[in-house]
Structure formats: C-alpha cells, structure tokens
N, C-alpha and C positions, 0 to 999 in steps of 0.2 A: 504494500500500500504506500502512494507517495504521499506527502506532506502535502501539496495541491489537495488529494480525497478526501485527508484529514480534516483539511480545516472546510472542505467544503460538505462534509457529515455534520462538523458540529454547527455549522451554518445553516444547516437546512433541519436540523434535533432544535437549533432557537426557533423557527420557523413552526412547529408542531411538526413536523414530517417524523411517519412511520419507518420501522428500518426495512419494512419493501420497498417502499417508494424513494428511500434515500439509495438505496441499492438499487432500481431501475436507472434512475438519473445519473449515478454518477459510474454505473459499468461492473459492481459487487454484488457479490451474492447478501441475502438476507443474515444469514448465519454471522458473514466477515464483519457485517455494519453491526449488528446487534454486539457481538464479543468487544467489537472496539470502544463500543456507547460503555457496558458493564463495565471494561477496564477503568472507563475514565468519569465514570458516575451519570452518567448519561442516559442509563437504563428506567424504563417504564414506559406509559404512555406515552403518545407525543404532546398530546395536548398538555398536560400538566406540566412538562416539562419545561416546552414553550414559558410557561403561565411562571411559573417561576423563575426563568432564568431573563424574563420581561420585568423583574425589579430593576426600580431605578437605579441601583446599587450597585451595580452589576457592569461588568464590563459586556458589551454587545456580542465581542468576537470571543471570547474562551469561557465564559459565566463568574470570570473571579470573583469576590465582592470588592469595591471599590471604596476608601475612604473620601470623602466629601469633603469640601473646606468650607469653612462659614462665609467665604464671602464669594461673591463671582457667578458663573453658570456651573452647573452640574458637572461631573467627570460622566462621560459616556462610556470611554474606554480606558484600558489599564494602559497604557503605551503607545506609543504613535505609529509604532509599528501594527498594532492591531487597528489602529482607526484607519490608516493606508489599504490594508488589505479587506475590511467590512467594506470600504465606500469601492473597492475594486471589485467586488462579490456582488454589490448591491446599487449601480450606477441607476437603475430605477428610481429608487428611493431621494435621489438629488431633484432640490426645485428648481428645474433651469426652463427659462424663457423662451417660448418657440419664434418669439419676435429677433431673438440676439442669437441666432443660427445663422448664417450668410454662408453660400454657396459661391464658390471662387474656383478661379482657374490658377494652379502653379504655374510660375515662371520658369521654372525648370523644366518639369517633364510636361508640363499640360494637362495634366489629369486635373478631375473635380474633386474638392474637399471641401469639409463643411466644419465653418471655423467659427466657433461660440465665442461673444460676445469682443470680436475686431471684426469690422470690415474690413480693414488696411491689411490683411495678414499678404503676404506675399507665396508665402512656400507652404507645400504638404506637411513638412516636417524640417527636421535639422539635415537628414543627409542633404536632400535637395539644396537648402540653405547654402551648405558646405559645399556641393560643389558648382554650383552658378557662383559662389566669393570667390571660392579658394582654386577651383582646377577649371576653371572657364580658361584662363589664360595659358592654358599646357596646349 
C-alpha cells in the first residue's frame, strides 16, 4: 500500500465512507482497507466515524486532536503539511469565483489555459516561462 492510498482511506473514513467503497475507489480489497482503519483506530461505522472525527478539534487530514489558542481563528489542521495535502485531496471544497477564471493563449506553445484570478498571465506554466526567457535565444 502506498502513502498516496493511505492518506486517501483516511480521507475518505473522515468523509463517512465504508471500507467497500473506500476499496472500490481507490483499487483495494475490502479486507486490506478494513485491517488498515483497525490498525490505526479507524474501525466501525463510517458514519460515526465521520461524526466524530468532524470535531472542531481535530485536525481535518489525520483526526489528531488539536490545541486551540485563545485568540485568532481556529486550528483546522495539525501542520501545514496536512493542510497542503487536504486542500490537494479536496480542491472542490475551495470558494473560487467563476467570474476570475480567464481562458488564454501561451506564448510559448499556444495551447489554452485557464488562469484564476490574472488576466495578464502570459505562460501555461514555468517551463514555458523558462524557455520563451531563457532558451528562445539558443
């Protein structure tokens, strides 16, 4: 099992998902998802699970409990490493603007891309970037 399956079982055990259905989706038998949830305390229902690991206390991506400070917004996650990898898991979940999408042409290769909130963007990406700067004059 790779660390991708891993965190995307207990991604989908916060979600209430059963361990068939977590096994259909990500390509594991029921058996392998179910032993790996008991390993790591993840075992029961899904619903309940969900239900509890939805305290606000809690970090989003592994269920740690999280300490709170008295002043500020909430802790969502335990490390920012786990908040990187929920919001990669879960790019639905973002409220982004269907007004600040703009569809554009690279300067480089030509291809269409669709660049959130610039108009002005120029390039697909950094390679492109890199070589309309750097290797146009080779």
């Amino acid at each position: 099992m790779t660390e991708e399956q891993k965190k995307q079982i207990l991604c989908f055990r916060n979600e209430g998902l059963g361990y068939k259905a977590i096994g259909n989706k990500i390509g594991l038998s029921r058996d392998v998802v179910r032993n790996y949830c008991k390993r790591h305390g993840y075992s029961g229902y899904g619903n309940s699970i969900a239900y509890t690991l939805k305290d606000e206390n809690r970090c989003r991506m592994c269920g740690i409990e999280l300490l709170q400070n008295r002043t500020g917004r909430p802790k969502k996650f335990c490390c920012e490493e786990h908040r990187r990898q929920w919001w990669k898991l879960h790019p639905e979940k973002a409220k982004k603007s269907a007004k600040a999408e703009y569809e554009l042409i690279c300067q480089q290769c030509g291809k269409t891309f669709i660049a959130y909130g610039n108009k002005n963007r120029s390039y697909c990406g950094r390679e492109c970037y890199y070589k309309h700067r750097f290797l146009l004059e080779e």
